[in-house]
N, C-alpha and C positions, 0 to 999 in steps of 0.2 A: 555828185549824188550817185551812190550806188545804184547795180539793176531793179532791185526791192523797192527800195524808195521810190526811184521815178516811176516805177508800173504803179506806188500807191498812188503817188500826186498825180498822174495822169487819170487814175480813173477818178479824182476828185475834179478834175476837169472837165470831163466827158459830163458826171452828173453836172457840173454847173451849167455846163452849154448846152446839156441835153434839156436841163430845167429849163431853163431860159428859151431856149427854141420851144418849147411845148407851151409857152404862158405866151411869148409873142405870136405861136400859131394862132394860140386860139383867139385873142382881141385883136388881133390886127390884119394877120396872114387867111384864117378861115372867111373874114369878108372881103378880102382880097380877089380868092378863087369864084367866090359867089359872085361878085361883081364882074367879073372876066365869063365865066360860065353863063349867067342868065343872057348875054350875048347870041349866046347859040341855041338856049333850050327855054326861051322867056315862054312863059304858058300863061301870066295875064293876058284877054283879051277883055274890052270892053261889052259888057253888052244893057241892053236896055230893063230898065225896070218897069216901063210899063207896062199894063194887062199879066205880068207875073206875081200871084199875091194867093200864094197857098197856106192853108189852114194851118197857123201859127198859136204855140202855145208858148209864152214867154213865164218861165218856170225860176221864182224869187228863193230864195235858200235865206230864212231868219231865224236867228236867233236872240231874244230879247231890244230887237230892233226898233222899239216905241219912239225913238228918236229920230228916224229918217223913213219907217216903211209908209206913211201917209203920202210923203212927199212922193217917194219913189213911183205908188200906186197911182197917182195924179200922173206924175209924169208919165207912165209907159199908159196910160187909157188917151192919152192926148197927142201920141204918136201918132206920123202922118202914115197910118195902114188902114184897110177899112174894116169898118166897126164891128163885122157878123165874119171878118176872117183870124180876128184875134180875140184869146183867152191868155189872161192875167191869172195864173197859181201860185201863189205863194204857201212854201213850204216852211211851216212850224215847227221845229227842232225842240218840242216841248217847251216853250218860250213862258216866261214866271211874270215876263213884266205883261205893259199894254198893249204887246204886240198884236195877238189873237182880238182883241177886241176890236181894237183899230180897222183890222181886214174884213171884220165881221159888219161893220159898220157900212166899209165900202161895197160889199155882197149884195146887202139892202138896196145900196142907190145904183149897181151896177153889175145888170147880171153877166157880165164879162171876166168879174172876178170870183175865183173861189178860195179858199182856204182850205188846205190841208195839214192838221194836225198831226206830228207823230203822239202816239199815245204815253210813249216814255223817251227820253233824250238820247239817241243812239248815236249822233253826228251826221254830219252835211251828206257823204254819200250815202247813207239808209235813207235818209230823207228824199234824196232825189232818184232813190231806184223806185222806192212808191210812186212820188211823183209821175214819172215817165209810164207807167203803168195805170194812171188815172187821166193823164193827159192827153187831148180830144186833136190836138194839130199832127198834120204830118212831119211840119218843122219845127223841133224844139230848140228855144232860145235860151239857154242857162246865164240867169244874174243872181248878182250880189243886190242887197237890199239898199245901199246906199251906191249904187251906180245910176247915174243921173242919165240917160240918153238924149242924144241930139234926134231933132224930132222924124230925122228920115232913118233912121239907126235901122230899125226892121227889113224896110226896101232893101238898104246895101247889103244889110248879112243875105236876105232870102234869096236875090237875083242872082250869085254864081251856081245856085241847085239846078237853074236852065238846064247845066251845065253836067250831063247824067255822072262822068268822073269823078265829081265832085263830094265827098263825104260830109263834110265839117268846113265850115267859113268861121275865122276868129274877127274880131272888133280893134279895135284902136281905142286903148283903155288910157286914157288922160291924167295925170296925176297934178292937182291943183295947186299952184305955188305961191297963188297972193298970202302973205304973212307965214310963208311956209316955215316950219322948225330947217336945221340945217341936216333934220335926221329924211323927212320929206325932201328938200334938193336933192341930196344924195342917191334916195331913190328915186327921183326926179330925171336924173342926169342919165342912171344906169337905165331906167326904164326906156329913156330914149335913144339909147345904144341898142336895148334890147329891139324896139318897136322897128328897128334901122334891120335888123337882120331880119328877124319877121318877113318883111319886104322882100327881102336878098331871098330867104330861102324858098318862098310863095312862088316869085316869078322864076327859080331855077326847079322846085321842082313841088315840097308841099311844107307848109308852116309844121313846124316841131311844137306840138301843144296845143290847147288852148290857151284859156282866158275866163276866168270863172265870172267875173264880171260881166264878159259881153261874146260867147261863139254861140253856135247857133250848128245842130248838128240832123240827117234828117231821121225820124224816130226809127226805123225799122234798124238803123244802125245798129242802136242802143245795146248792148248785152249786158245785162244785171253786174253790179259792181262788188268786190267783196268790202265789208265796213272800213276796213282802214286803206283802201285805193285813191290816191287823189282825184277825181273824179278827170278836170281838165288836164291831166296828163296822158292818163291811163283809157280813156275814153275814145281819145283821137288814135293811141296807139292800136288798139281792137279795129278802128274804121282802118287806117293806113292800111293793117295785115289783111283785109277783107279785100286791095286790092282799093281802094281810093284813097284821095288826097284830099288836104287842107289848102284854103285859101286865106289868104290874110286880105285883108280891106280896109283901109288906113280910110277911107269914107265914113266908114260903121262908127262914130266914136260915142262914147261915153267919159263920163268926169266923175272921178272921185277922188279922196284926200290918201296922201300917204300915211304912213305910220309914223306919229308926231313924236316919236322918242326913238333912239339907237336902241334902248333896251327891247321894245317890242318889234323893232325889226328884225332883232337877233333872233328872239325865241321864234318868228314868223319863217323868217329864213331857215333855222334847222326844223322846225316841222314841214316843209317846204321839199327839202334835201331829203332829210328821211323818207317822208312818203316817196318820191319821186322815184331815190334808191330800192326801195322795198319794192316798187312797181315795175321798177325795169328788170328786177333778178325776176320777178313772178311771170313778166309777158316775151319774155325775148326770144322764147323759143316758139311762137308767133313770127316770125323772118327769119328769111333766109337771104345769103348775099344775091344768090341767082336770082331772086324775085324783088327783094327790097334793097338792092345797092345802095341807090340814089339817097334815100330816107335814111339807110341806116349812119352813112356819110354825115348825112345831118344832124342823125340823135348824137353821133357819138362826140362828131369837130363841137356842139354848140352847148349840150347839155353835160355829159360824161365827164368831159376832160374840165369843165367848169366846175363839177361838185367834185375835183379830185386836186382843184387848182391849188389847196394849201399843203400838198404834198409837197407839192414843187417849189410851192414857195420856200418849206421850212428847208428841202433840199438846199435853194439855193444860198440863204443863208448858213447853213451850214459849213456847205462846201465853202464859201467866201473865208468864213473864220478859221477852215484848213489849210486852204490854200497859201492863206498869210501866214499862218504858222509854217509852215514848211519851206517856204521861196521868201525871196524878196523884193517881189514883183511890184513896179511902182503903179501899174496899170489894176492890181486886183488888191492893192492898198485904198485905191480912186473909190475902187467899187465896192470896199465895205466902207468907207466914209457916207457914200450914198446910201447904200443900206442902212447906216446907223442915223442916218437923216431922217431918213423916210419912217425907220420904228418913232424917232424922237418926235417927228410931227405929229404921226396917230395917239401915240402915248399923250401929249400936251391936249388932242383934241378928246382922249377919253377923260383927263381930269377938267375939261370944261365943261363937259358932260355932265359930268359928275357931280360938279357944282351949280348946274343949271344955267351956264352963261353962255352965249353966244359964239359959237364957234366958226371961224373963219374959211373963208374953203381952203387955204392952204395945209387945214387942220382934220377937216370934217373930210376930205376925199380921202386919205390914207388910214382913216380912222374907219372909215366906212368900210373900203377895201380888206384892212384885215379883219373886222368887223363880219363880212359877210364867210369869210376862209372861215375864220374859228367855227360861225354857226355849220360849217360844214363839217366841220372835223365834229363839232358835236352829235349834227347829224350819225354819223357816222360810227360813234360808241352808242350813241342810242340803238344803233344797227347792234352791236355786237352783244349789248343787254339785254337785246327782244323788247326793246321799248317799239309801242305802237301809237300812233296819233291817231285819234278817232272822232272824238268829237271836237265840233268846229266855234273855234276864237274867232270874231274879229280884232283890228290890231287898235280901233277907233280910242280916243280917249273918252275917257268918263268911265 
């Protein structure tokens, strides 16, 4: 092989192993160091929930929700907090169906709850920067309409505020699997990689995010959102740069259903990716290494390098199919046969899909995997088109 040639296949090398090393940092090696680290700088400590029970506003975000907001209202009035420390607002997203009635009903029999109306459909953060602005608790507790709470869910989120460091506490959001689609497992399985790190990052330093379903942040934080901001991303991020931390609390749980189709996962996930990406270019200059080391380590190892992961993928496919073209290495022959494995299962699991049939996990986990890369790469031209996400889907069927 000439000098030309080996300096190209070398640097096709480099990209493969450099790919490769940045996709095993981030799922395997990043909770590696976390679990090593929270050794030395673990910052849960327990503390007690009694006699701790400050003026709570649990703040609902609906739209067209006629089909779960009754339940959900029931459930969060019969939470174990007491009765003259919590208000129930549910936020109306200009809602067409029964939703507003429904609340309006429960108003009647319970002045705990109020309803707020937007007057025209603006999406989820216009709704909740009003909201917070009408809201009578110190601690506001941000949910989804069909997040079901466990009945001490309040006590866990409120009791780390003790705690004056403390900004934002996230929940432990439960994804339901009796009779699940294979499109719910899948986000089943990742959410509970996700919930694993969570953990990891809490106890070494502070949770990356919310949880629109179930955190809980204390109001004075709050700084008005611009419309297309994710709210649970960009929200914790403003607390972080002020100089406080997130707590995760695997206590706090709630239950709700995944997205019973891979199609609505996709479009979930690149509205997801997008906003997230739009919000980190818009607040980053909010931290500095000198002050936000620790955090920034964490946005970048757990969120960043994840919505950049199907760079790497296509990298290393790529490189794979060079390499073989150029050498006749029986070791990166191995390794596009597995590669062409792994597209060949997803591929099988997208025409089962397709067809509406039951898809197996040897099928549905590779399927899902690139399933969630593309939504990112989508994300990501929606960036480069000035596409904005603004007002809010659920992914529920019906």
């Amino acid at each position: 092989m000439q000098g030309s040639d080996s300096l190209f296949i070398n640097i096709w090398y480099i990209i493969f192993w450099g790919s490769v090393a940045i996709i095993v940092y981030n799922y395997f090696l990043y909770p590696v160091i976390l679990i090593i680290a929270r050794k030395f700088t673990r910052n849960r400590a327990e503390l007690k929930t009694a006699d701790f029970t400050p003026q709570v506003t649990l703040i609902i975000s609906a739209f067209n929700e006629d089909k779960v907001i009754d339940q959900k209202i029931e459930n969060s009035l019969n939470l174990d907090y007491p009765r003259d420390r919590l208000e129930v607002l549910v936020v109306s997203d200009a809602s067409t169906d029964k939703t507003d009635a429904i609340v309006r009903a429960w108003e009647k029999k319970d002045s705990r709850v109020r309803l707020l109306r937007m007057p025209e459909r603006r999406g989820k953060t216009a709704g909740l920067n009003r909201a917070v602005q009408e809201a009578r608790g110190e601690i506001l507790i941000f949910s989804d309409a069909n997040a079901i709470y466990n009945i001490n869910a309040i006590k866990e989120l409120v009791k780390y505020f003790q705690r004056p460091e403390v900004g934002y506490v996230v929940g432990k959001a439960v994804y339901l699997e009796e009779g699940a689609s294979p499109a719910g497992n899948s986000e089943g399985l990742y959410w509970k990689y996700e919930l694993w790190l969570k953990e990891l990052e809490s106890d070494f330093h502070s949770v990356v995010g919310g949880d629109g379903a179930i955190y809980a942040i204390r109001k004075e934080l709050f700084d008005p959102l611009q419309e297309d901001d994710i709210n649970d991303f960009v929200n914790p991020l403003q607390i972080i740069a002020k100089g406080f931390r997130g707590v995760f609390n695997p206590r706090a749980v709630c239950y709700e259903y995944a997205a019973d189709q891979f199609e609505k996962e996709y479009h979930r996930k690149r509205r997801i990716v997008n906003r997230s990406w739009r919000a980190f270019k818009r607040y980053l200059h909010l931290f500095s290494w000198s002050r936000h080391g620790k955090f920034l380590f964490l946005l970048y190892s757990h969120k960043v390098i994840r919505w950049f992961n199907w760079v790497f993928l296509v990298a290393i496919y790529i490189s794979t199919i060079i390499i073989n073209l150029f050498t006749d290495s029986l070791f990166y022959r191995f390794i596009l046969l597995l590669e062409l494995l792994f597209i060949a299962l997803a591929l099988i699991g997208y025409v089962l899909d397709k067809k509406g049939k039951s898809i197996p996990t040897i099928f549905y986990l590779p399927y899902y995997y690139h399933l969630i890369n593309l939504a990112a790469l989508g994300a990501f031209i929606d960036d480069l088109r000035g596409k904005k996400y603004v007002k809010w889907e659920h992914v529920r069927a019906g």
